[in-house]
Predicted model as a PDB file, atoms N, CA, C, CB and O in Angstrom, pLDDT in the B-factor column:
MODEL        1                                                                  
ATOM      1  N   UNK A   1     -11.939 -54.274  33.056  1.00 53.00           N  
ATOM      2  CA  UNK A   1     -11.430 -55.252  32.119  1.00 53.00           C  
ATOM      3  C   UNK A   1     -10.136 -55.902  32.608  1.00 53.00           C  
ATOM      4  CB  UNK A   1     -11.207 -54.604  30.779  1.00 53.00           C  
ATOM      5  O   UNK A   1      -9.864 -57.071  32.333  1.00 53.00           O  
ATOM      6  N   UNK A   2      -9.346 -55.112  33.341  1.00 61.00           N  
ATOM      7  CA  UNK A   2      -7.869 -55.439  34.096  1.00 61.00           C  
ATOM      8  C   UNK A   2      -8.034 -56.656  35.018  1.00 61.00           C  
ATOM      9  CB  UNK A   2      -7.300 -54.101  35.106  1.00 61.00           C  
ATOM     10  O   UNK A   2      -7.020 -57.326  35.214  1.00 61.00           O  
ATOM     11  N   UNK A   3      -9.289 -57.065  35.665  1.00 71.00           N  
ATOM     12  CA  UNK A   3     -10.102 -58.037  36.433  1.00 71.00           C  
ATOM     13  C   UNK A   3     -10.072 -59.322  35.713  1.00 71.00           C  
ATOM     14  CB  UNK A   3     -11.561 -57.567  36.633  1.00 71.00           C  
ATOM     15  O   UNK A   3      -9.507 -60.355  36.071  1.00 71.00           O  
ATOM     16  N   UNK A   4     -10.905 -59.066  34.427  1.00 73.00           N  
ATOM     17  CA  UNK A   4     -10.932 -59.939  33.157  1.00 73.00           C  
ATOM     18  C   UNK A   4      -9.430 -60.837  33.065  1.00 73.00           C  
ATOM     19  CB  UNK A   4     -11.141 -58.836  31.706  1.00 73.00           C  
ATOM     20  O   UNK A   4      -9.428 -62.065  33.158  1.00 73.00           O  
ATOM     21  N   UNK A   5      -8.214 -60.056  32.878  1.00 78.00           N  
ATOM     22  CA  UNK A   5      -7.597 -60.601  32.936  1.00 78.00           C  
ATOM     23  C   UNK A   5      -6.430 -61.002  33.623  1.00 78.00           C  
ATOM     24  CB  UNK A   5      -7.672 -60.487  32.372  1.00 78.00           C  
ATOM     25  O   UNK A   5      -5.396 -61.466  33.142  1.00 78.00           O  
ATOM     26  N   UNK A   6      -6.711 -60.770  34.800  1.00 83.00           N  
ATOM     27  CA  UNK A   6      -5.961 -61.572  36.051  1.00 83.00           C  
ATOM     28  C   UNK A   6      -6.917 -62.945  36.273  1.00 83.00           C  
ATOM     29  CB  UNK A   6      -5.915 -60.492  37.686  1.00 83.00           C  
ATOM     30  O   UNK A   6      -6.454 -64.084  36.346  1.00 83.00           O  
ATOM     31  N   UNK A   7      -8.413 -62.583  36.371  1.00 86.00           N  
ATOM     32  CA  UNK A   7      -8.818 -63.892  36.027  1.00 86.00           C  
ATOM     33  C   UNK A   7      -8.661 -64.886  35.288  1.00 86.00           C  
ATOM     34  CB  UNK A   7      -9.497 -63.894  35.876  1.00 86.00           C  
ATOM     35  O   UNK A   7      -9.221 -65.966  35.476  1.00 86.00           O  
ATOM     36  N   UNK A   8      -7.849 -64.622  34.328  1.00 83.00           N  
ATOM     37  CA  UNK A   8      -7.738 -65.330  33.456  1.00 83.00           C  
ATOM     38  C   UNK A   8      -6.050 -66.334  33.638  1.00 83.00           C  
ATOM     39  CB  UNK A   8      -8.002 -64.319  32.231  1.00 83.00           C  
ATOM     40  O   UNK A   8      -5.617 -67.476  33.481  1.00 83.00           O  
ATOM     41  N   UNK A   9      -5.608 -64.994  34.054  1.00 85.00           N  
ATOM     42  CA  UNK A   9      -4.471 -65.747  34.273  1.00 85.00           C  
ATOM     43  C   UNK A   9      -4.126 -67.040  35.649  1.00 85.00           C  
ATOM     44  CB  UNK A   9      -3.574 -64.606  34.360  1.00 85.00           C  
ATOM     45  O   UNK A   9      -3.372 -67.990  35.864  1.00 85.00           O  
ATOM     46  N   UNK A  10      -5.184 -66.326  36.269  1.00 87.00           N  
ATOM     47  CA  UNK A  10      -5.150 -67.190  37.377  1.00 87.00           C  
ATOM     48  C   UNK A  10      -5.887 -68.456  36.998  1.00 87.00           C  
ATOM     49  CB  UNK A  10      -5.740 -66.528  38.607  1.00 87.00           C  
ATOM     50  O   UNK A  10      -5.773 -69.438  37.732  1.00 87.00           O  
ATOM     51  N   UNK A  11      -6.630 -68.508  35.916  1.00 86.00           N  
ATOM     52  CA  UNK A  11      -7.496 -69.868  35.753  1.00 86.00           C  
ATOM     53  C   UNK A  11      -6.124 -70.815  34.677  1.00 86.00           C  
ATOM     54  CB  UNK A  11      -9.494 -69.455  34.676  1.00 86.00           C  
ATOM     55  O   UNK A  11      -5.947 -72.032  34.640  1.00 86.00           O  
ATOM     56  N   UNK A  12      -5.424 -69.828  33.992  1.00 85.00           N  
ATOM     57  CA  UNK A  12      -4.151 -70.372  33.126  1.00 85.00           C  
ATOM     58  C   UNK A  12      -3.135 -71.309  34.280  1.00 85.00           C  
ATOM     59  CB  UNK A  12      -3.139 -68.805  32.384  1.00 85.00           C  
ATOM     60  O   UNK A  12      -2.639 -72.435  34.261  1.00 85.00           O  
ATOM     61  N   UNK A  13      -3.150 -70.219  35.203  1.00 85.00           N  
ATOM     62  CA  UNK A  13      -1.766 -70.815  36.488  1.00 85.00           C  
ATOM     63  C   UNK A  13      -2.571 -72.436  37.168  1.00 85.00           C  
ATOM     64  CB  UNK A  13      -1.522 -69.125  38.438  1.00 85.00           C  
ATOM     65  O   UNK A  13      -1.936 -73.466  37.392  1.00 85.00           O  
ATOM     66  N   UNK A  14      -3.942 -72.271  37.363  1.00 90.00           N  
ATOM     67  CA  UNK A  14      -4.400 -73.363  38.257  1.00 90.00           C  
ATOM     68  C   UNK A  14      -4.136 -74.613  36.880  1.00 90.00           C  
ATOM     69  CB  UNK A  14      -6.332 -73.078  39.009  1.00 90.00           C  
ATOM     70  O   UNK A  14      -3.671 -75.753  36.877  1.00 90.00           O  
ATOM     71  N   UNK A  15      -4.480 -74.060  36.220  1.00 86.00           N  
ATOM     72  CA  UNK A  15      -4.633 -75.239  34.496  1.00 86.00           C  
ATOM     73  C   UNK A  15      -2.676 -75.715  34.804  1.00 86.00           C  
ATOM     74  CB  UNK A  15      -5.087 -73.711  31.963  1.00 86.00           C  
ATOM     75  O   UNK A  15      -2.552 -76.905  34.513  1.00 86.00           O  
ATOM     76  N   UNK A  16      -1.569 -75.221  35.184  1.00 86.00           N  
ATOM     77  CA  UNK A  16      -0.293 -75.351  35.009  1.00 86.00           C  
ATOM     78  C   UNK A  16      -0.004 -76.121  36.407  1.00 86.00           C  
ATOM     79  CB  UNK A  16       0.458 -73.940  34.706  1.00 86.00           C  
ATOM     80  O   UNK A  16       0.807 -77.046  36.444  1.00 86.00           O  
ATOM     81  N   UNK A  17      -0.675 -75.711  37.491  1.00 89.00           N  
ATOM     82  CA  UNK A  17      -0.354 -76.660  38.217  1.00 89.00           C  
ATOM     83  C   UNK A  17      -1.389 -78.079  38.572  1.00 89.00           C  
ATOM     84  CB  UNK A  17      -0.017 -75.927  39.276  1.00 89.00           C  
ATOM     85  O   UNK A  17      -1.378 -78.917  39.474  1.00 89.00           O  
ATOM     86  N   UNK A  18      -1.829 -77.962  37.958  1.00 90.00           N  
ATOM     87  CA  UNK A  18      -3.330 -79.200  37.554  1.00 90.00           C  
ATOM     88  C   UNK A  18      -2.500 -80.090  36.792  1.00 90.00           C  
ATOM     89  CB  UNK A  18      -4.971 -78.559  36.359  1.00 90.00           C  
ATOM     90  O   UNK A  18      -2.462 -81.245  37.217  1.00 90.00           O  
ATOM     91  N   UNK A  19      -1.645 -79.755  35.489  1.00 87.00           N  
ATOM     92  CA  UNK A  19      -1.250 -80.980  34.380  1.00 87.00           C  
ATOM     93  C   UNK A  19      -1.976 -80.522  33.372  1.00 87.00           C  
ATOM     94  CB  UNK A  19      -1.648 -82.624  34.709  1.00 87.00           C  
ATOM     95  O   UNK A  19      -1.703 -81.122  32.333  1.00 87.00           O  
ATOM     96  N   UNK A  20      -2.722 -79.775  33.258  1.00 85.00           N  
ATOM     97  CA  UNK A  20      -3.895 -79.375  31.798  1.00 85.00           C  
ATOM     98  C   UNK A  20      -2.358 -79.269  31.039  1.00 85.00           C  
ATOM     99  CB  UNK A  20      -5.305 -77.378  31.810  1.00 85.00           C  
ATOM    100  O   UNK A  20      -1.812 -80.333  30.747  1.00 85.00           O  
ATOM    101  N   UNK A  21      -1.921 -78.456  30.839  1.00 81.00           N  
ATOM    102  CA  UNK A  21      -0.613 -78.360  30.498  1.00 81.00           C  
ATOM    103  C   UNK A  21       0.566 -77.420  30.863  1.00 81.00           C  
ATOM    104  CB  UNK A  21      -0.715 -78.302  29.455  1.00 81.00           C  
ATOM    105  O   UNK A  21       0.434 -76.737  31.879  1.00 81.00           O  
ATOM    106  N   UNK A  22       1.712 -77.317  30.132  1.00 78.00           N  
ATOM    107  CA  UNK A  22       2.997 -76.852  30.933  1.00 78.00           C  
ATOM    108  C   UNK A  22       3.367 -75.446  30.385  1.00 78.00           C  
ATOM    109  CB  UNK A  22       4.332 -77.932  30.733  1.00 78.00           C  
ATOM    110  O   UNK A  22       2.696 -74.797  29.581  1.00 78.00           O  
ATOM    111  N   UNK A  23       4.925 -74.967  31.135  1.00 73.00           N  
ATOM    112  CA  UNK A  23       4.495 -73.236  30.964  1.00 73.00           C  
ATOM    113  C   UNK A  23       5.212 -73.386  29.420  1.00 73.00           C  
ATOM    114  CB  UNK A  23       5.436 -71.713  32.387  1.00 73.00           C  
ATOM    115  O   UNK A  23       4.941 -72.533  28.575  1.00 73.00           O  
ATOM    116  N   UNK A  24       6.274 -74.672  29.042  1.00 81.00           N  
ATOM    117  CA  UNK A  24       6.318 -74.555  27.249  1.00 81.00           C  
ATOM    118  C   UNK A  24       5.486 -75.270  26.653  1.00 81.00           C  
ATOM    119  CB  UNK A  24       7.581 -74.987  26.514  1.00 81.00           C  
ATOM    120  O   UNK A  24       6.044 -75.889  25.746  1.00 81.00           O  
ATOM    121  N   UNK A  25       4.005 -75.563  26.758  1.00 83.00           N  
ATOM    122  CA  UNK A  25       3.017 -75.765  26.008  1.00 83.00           C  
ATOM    123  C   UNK A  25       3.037 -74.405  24.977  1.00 83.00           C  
ATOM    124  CB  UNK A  25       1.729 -76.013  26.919  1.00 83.00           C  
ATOM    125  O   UNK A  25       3.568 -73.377  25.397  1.00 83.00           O  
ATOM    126  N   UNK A  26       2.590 -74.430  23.960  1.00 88.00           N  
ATOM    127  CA  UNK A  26       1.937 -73.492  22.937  1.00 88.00           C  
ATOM    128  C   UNK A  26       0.683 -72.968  23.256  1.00 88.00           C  
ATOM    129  CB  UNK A  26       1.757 -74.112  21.697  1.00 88.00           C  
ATOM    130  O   UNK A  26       0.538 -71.750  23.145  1.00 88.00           O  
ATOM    131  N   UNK A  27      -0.289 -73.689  23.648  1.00 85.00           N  
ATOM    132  CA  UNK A  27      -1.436 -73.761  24.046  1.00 85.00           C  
ATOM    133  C   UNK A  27      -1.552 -72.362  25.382  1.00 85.00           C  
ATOM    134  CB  UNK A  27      -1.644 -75.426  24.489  1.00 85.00           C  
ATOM    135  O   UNK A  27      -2.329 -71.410  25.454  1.00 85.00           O  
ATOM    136  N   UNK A  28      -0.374 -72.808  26.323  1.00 84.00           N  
ATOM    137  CA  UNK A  28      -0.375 -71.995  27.362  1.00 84.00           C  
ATOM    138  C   UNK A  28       0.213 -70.411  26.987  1.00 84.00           C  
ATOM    139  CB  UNK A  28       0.444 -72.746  28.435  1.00 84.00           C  
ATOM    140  O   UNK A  28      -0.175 -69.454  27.656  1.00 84.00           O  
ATOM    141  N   UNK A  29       1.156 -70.242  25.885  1.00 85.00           N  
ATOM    142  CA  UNK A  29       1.673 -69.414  25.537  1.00 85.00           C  
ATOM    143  C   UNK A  29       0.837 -68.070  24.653  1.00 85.00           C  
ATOM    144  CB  UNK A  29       2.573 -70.108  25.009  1.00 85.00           C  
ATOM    145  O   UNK A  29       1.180 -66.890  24.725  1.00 85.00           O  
ATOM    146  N   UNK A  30       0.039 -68.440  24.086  1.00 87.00           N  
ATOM    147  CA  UNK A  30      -0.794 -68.139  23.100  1.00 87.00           C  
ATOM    148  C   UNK A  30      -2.266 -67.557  23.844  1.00 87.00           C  
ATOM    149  CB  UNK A  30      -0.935 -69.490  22.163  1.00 87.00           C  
ATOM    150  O   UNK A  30      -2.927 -66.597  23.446  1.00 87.00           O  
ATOM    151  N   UNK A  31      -2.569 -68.454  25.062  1.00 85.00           N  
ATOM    152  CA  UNK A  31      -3.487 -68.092  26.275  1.00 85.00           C  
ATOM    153  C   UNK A  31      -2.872 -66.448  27.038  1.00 85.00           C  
ATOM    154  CB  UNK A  31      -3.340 -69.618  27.560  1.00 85.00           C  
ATOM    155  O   UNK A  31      -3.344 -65.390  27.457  1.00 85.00           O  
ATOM    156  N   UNK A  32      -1.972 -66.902  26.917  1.00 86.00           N  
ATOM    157  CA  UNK A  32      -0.972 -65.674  27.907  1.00 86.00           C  
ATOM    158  C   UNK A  32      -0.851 -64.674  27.046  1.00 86.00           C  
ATOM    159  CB  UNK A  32       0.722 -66.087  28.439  1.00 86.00           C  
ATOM    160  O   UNK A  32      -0.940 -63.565  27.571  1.00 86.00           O  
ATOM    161  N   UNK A  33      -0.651 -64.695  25.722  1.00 90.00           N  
ATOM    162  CA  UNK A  33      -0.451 -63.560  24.905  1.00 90.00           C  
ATOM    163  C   UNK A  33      -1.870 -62.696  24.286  1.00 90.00           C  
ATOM    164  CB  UNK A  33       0.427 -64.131  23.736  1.00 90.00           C  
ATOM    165  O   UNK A  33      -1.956 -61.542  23.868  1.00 90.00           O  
ATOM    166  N   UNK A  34      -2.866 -63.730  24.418  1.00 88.00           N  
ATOM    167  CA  UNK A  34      -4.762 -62.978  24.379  1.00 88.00           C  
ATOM    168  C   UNK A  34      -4.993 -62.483  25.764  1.00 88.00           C  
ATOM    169  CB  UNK A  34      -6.331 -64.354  24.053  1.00 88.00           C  
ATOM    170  O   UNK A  34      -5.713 -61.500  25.938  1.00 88.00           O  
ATOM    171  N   UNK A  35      -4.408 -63.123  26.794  1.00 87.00           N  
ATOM    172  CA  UNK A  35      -4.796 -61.872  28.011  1.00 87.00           C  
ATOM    173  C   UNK A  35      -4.206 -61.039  28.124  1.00 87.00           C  
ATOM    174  CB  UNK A  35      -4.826 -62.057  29.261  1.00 87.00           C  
ATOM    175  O   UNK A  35      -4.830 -60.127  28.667  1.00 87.00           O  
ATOM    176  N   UNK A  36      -2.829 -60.710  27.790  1.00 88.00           N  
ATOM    177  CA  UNK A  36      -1.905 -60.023  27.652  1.00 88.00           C  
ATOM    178  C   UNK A  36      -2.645 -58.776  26.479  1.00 88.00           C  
ATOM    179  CB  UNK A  36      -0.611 -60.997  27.240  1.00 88.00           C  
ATOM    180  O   UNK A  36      -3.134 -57.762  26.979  1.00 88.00           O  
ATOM    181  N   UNK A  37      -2.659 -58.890  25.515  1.00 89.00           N  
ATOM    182  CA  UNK A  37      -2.869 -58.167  24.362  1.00 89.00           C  
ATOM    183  C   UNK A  37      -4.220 -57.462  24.629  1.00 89.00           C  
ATOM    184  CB  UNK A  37      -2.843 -59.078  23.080  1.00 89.00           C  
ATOM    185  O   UNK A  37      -4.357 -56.364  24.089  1.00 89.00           O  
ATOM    186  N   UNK A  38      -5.667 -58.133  25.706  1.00 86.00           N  
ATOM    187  CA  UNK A  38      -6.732 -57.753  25.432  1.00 86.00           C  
ATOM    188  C   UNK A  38      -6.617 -57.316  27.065  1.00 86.00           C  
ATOM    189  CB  UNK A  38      -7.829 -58.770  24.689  1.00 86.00           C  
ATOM    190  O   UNK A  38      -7.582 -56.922  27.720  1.00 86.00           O  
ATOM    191  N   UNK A  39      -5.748 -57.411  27.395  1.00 85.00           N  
ATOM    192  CA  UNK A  39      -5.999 -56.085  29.225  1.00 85.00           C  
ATOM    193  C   UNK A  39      -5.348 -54.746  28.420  1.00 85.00           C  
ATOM    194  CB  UNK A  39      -4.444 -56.632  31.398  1.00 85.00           C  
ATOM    195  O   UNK A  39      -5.915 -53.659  28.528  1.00 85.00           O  
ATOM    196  N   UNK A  40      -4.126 -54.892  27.609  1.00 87.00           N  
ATOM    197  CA  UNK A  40      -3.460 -53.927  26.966  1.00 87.00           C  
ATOM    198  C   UNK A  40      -4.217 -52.994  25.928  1.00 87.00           C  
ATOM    199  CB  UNK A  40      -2.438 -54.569  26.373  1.00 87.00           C  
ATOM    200  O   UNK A  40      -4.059 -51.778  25.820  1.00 87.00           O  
ATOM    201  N   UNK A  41      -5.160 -53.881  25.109  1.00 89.00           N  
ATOM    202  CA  UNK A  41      -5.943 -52.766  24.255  1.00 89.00           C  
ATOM    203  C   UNK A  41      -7.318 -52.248  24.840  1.00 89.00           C  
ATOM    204  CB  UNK A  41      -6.283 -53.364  22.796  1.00 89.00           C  
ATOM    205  O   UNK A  41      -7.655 -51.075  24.678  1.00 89.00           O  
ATOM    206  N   UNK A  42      -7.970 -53.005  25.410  1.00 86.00           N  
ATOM    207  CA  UNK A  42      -9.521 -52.750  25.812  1.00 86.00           C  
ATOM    208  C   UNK A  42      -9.624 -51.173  26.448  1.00 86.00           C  
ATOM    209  CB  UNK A  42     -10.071 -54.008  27.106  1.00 86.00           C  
ATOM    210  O   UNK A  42     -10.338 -50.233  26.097  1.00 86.00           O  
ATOM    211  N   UNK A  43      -8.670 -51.275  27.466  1.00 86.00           N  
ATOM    212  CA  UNK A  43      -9.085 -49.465  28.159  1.00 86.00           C  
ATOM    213  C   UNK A  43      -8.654 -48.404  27.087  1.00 86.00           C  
ATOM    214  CB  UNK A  43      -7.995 -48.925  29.844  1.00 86.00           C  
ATOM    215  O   UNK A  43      -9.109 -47.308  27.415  1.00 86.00           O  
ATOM    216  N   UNK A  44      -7.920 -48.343  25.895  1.00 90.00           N  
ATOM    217  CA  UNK A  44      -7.990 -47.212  24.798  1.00 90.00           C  
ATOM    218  C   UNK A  44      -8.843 -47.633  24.063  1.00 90.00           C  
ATOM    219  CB  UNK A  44      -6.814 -46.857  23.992  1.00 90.00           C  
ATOM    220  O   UNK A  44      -9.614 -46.675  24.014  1.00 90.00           O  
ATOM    221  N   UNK A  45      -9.211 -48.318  23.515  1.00 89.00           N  
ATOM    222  CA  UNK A  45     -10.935 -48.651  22.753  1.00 89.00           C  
ATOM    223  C   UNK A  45     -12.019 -48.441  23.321  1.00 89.00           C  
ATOM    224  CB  UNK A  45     -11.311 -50.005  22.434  1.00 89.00           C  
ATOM    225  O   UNK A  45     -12.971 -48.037  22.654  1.00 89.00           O  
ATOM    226  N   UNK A  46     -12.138 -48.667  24.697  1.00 88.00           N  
ATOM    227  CA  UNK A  46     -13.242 -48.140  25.639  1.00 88.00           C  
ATOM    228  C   UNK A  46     -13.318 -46.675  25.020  1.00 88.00           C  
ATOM    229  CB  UNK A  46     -12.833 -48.193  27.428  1.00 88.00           C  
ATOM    230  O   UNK A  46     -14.191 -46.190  24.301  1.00 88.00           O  
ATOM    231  N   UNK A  47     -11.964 -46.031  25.588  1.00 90.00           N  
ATOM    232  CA  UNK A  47     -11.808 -44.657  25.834  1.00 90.00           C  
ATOM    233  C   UNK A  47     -12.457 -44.045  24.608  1.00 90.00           C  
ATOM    234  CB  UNK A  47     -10.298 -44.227  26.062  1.00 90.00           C  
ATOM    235  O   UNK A  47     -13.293 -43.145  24.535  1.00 90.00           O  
ATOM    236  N   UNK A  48     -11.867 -44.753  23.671  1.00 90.00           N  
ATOM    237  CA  UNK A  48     -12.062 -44.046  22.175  1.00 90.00           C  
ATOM    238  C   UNK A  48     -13.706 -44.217  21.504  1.00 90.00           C  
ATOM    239  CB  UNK A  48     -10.856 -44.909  20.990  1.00 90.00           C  
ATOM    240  O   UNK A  48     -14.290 -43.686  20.558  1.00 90.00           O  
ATOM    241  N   UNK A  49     -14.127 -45.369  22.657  1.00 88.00           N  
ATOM    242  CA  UNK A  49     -15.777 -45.399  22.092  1.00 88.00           C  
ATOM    243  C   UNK A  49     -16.508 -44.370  22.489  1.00 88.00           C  
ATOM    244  CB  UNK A  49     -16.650 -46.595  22.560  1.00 88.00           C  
ATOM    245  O   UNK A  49     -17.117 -43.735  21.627  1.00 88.00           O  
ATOM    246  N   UNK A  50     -16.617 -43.930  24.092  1.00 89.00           N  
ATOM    247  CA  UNK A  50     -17.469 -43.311  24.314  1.00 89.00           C  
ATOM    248  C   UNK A  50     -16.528 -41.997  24.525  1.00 89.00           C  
ATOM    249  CB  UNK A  50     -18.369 -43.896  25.317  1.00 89.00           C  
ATOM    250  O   UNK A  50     -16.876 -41.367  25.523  1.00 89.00           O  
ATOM    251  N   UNK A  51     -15.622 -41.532  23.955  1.00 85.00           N  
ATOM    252  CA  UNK A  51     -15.021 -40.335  23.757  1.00 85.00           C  
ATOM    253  C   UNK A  51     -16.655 -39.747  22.363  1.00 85.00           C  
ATOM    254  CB  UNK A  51     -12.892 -40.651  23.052  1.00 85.00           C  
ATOM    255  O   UNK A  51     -17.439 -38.821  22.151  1.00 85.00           O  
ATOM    256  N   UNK A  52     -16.291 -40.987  21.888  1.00 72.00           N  
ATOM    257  CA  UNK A  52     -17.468 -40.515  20.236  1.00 72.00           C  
ATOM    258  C   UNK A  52     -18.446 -40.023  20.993  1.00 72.00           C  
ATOM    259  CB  UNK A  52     -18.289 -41.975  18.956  1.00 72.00           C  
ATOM    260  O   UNK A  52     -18.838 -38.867  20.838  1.00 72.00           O  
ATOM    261  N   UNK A  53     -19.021 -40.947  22.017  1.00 68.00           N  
ATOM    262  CA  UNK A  53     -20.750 -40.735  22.396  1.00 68.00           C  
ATOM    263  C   UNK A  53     -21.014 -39.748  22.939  1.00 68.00           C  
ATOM    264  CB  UNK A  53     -21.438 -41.637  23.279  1.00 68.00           C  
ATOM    265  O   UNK A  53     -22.170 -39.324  22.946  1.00 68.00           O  
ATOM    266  N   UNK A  54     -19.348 -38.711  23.932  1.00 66.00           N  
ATOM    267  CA  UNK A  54     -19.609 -37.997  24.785  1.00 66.00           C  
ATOM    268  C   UNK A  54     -19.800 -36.851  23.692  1.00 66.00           C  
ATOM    269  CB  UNK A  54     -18.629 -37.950  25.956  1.00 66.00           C  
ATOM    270  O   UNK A  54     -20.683 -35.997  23.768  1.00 66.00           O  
ATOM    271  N   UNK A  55     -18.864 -36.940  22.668  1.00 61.00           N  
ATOM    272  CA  UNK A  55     -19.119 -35.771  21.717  1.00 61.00           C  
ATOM    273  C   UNK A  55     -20.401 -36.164  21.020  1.00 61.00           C  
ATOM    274  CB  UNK A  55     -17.878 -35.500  20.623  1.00 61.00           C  
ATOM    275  O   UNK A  55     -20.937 -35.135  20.608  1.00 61.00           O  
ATOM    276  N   UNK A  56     -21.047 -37.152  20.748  1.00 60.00           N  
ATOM    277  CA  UNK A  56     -22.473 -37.278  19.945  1.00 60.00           C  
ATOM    278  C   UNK A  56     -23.217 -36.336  21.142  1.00 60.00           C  
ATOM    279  CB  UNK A  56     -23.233 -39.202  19.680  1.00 60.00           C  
ATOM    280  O   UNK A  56     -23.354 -35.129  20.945  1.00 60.00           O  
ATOM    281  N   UNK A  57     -23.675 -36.949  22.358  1.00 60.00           N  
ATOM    282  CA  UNK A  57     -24.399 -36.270  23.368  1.00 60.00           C  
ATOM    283  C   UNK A  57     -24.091 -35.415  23.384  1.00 60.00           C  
ATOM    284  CB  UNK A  57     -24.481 -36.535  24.415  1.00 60.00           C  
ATOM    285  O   UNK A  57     -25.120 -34.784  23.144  1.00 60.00           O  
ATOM    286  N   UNK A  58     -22.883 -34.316  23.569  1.00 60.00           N  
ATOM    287  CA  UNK A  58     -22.834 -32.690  23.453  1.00 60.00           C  
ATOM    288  C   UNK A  58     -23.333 -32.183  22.611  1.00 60.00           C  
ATOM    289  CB  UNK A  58     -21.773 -32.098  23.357  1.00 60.00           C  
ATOM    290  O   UNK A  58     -23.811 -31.049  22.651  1.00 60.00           O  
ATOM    291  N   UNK A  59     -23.316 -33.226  21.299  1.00 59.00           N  
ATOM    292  CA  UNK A  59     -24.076 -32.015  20.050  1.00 59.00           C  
ATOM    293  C   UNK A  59     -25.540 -31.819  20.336  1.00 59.00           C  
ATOM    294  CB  UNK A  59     -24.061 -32.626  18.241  1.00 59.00           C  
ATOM    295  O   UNK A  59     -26.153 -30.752  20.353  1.00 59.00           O  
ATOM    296  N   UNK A  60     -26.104 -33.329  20.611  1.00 61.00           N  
ATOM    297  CA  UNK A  60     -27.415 -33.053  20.742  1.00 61.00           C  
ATOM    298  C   UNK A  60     -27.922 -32.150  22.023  1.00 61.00           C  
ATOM    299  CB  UNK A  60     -28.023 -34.325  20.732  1.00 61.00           C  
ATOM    300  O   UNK A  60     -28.967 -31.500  22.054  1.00 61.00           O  
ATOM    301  N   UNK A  61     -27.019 -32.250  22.993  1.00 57.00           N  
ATOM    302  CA  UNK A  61     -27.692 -31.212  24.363  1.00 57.00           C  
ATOM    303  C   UNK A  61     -27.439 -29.775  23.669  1.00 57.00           C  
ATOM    304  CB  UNK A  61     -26.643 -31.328  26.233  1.00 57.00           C  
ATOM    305  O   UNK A  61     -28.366 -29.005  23.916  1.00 57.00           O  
ATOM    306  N   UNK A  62     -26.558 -29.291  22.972  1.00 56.00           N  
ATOM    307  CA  UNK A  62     -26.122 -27.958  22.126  1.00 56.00           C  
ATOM    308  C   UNK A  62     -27.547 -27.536  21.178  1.00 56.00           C  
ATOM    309  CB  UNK A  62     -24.575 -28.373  20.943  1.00 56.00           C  
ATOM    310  O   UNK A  62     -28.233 -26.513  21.196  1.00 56.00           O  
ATOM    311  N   UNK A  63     -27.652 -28.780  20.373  1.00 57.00           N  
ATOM    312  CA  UNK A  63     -28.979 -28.923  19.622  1.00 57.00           C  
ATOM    313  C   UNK A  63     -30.532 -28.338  20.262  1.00 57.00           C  
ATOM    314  CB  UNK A  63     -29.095 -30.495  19.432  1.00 57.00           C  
ATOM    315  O   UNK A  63     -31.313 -27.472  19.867  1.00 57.00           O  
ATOM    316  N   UNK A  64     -30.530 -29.110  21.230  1.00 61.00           N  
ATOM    317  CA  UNK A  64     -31.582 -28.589  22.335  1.00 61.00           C  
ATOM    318  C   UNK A  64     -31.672 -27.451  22.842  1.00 61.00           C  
ATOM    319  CB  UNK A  64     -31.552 -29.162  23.360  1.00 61.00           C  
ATOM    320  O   UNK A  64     -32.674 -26.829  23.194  1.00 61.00           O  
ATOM    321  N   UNK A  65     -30.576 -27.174  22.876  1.00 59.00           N  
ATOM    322  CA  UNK A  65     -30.768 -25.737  23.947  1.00 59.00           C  
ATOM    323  C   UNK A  65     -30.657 -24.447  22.857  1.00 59.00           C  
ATOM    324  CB  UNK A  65     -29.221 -25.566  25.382  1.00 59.00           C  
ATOM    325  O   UNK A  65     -30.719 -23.311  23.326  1.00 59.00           O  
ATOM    326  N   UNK A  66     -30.479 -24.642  21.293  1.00 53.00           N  
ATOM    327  CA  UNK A  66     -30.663 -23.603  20.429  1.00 53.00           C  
ATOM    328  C   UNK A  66     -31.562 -23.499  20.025  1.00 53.00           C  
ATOM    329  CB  UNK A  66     -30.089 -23.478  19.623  1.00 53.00           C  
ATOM    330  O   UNK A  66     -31.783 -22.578  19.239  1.00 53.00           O  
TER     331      UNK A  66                                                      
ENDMDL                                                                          
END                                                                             
């Protein structure tokens, strides 16, 4: 996901030196703060999803083998 958003930023930086717009646009600021916020949360929400699944799958392999 850390990929996700260097890509992103790098498509923000080419948009800044293109003219799309500038680094005190709002537009640009607000871009920077959703890649910012979603490289920062995604790997503990990952974690915390399949933390569940690894404990769902243990019960059921536990299940099986009693």
């Amino acid at each position: 996901m850390i990929s996700r958003g260097e890509v992103g930023l790098i498509i923000a930086s080419l948009g800044i030196g293109v003219g799309v717009f500038g680094t005190d646009d709002p537009l640009f600021a607000s871009l920077f703060l959703v890649i910012l916020v979603s490289t920062l949360i995604t790997p503990p929400l990952v974690r915390a999803i399949f933390k569940g699944e690894q404990t769902h799958e243990a019960g059921r392999a536990d299940h099986r083998a009693g």
